[in-house]
C-alpha positions, 0 to 999 in steps of 0.5 A, a space after each residue: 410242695 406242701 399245700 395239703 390236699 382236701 383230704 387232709 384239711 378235713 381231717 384238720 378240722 377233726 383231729 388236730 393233734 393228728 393233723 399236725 402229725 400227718 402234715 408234718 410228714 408231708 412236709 418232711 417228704 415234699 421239702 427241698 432236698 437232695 431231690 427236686 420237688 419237680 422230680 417229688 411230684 413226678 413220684 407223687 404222680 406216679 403212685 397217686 395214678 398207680 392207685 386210682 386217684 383221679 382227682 390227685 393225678 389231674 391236681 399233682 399233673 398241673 402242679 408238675 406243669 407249674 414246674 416245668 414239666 412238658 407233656 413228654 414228661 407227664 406221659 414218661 411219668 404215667 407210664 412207669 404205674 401201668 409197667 409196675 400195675 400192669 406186669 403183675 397180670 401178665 406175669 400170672 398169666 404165664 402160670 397158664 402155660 407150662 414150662 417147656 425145658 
């Protein structure tokens, strides 16, 4: 799974010593372990959607696919960011509304 995204190619060609350094830990976080790497990318999915990234959600989706994934698989994985994104505002929400003992 180590094919490094653009952002991080760039920073290639500005910083080397950095570079190296921050592809090493992805390296270490995307090898084969005791999880997966379709099970990794599904992790990727799910926190590159949790924080907006477009680009990286439609890349990390055909990855998945590459691996096997089905559509029921994708949709299964997308929904556990807006479970843990989109709780937080139902639970202030009920701040609205006192307590009844």
């Amino acid at each position: 799974m180590a094919k490094f995204p653009p952002f991080v190619e760039e920073l290639g060609r500005r910083d080397k010593e950095f570079y190296d350094a921050v592809t090493k830990v992805i390296e270490t976080a995307t090898k084969p372990g005791a999880v997966d790497e379709k099970t990794k990318v599904f992790i990727c999915l799910a926190l590159d959607a949790y924080i907006g990234s477009e680009r990286g959600v439609m890349v990390l989706a055909n990855r998945a696919r590459e691996l096997g994934a089905t559509e029921e698989e994708l949709k299964e994985v997308l929904r556990i960011p807006y479970y843990i994104a989109g709780s937080r505002p139902l639970i202030t929400a009920n701040n609205a509304f006192p307590k009844k003992e």
